[in-house]
C-alpha positions, 0 to 999 in steps of 0.5 A, spaced: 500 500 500 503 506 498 504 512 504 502 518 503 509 521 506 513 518 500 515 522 494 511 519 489 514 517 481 511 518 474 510 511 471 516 513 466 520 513 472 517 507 475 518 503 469 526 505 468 526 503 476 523 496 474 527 496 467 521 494 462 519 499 457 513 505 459 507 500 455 509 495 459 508 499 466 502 501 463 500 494 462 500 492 469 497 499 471 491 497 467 492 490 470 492 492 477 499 489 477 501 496 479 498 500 483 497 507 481 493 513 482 491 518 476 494 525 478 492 530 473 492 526 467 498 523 469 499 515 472 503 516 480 506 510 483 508 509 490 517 507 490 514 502 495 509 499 489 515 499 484 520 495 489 514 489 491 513 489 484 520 489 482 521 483 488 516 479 485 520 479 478 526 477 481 523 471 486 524 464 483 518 462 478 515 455 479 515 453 471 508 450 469 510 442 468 510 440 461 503 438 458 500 432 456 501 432 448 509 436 451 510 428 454 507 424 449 512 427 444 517 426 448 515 419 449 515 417 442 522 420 442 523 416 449 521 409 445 525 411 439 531 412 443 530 406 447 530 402 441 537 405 439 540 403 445 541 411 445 542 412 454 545 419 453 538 421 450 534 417 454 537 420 460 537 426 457 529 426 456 529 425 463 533 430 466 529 436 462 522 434 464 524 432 471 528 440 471 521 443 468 516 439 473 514 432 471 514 429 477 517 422 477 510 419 477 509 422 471 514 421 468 515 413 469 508 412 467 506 417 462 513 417 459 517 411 459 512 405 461 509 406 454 516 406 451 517 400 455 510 396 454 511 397 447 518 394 446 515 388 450 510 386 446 514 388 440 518 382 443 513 378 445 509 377 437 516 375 435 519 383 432 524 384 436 529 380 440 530 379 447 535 384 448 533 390 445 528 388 451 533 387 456 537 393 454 532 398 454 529 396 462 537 396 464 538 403 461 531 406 464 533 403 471 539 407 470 537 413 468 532 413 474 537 412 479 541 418 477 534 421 479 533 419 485 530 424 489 533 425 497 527 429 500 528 434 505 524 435 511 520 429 516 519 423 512 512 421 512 515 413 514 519 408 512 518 403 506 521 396 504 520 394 497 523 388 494 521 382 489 521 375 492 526 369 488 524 367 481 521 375 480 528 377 476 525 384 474 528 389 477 526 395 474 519 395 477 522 395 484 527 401 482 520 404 479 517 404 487 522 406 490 523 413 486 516 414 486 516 413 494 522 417 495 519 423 491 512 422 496 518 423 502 518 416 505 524 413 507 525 406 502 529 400 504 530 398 497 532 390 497 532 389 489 529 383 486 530 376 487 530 376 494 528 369 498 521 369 502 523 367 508 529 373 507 524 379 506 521 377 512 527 377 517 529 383 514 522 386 517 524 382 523 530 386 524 528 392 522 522 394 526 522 402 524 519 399 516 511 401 516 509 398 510 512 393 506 512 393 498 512 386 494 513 388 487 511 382 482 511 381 475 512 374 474 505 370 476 509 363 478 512 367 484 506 369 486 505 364 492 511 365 494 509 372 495 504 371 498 507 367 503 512 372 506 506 377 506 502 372 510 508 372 515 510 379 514 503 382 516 502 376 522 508 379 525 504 386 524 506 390 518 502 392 513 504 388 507 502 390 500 503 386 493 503 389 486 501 386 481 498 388 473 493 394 472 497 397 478 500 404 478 505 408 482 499 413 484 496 408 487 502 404 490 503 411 494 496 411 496 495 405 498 502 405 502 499 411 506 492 408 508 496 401 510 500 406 514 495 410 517 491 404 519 495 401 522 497 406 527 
């Protein structure tokens, strides 16, 4: 608010002072941006007004994060790169979206699983080979561990995710913890392949763990999934097991409701 003992400027001064042209300045009067008074035909700013507006251009700008149609085309650059086995531009990808704004989430389930469901089915209906496969889930994994997020502030908890003996991919597990650790938990990440009854003495020896995550891609390791989530949750901590159809959104949600029901 401007204060009547101060010496009042002209707009020209005050566009000079905030270093834009005298059209702009009148501008952000018209808009209200800039408070003014009209004073004998002339637009009269308070330096207080002038200094606000020149503090707030100067304060670092939350860029807006990219839209839908910026992701799918970076997406099909993203499938392109994965298939030439181009890791500097796959990385690269990744890093300029996650510096405008994509969250993690996104950009796993909007930019680079398509790519990767993609390259499978290729694999699957006989059009690729195993390794383009291969390759490009070892690159991925990669990439996002030059991503991992280190929140500040209070964690929201502690986190074990893990895939159980004979679920070799362990991308997916990787996927979680970055998306866990982008949402301010702490995650204990054990990778794939780990033996049931190891998952469980793990938990056992570390009692800070809230919820478990029991990633799973491979339906002949179900049982034993399920086994050490049984034995897991007896001894009181909540366990979750994924599975197809499920999204890293939903694994957030769903890791917080089973530690808020069992506190």
């Amino acid at each position: 608010m401007s204060n009547k003992s101060e010496t009042m400027l002209e707009l020209q001064s005050a566009a000079d002072a905030l270093g834009v042209h005298y059209q702009t300045a009148y501008r952000w009067v018209r808009s209200g941006r800039l408070p003014a008074q009209l004073t004998g035909g002339k637009y009269l700013v308070s330096p207080h007004d002038v200094a606000e507006v020149g503090a707030q251009r100067e304060a670092p700008q939350t860029p807006a994060a990219p839209s839908p149609a910026r992701l799918q085309r970076q997406s099909e650059r993203m499938h392109q790169a994965l298939l030439e086995g181009d890791e500097s531009e796959v990385r690269k990808i990744a890093r300029r979206l996650v510096d405008e704004g994509t969250t993690i989430v996104d950009l796993v389930e909007q930019v680079i699983s398509p790519p990767l469901r993609a390259i499978g089915q290729a694999w699957h209906e006989g059009n690729l080979t195993i390794w383009v496969e291969h390759r490009a889930s070892a690159i991925v994994e990669r990439a996002l561990g030059d991503l991992l997020p280190n929140p500040r502030g209070r964690r929201r908890g502690t986190v074990m995710v893990a895939a159980v003996s004979g679920d070799l991919h362990s991308l997916p597990t990787t996927m979680a913890t970055v998306a866990l650790r982008e949402a301010n938990w702490h995650v204990h990440h054990l990778g794939a392949d780990m033996p049931g009854d190891e998952l469980v003495g793990f938990c056992a020896a570390h009692d800070e763990i809230d919820v478990v995550v029991i990633s799973l891609t491979n339906p002949d390791a179900a049982d034993e999934a399920e086994q050490a989530a049984v034995q897991i949750r007896a001894a009181g901590t909540p366990t979750l097991v994924g599975g197809a159809g499920k999204t890293l959104g939903g694994l957030i949600d769903d890791v917080q409701l089973a530690a808020d029901a069992s506190t």
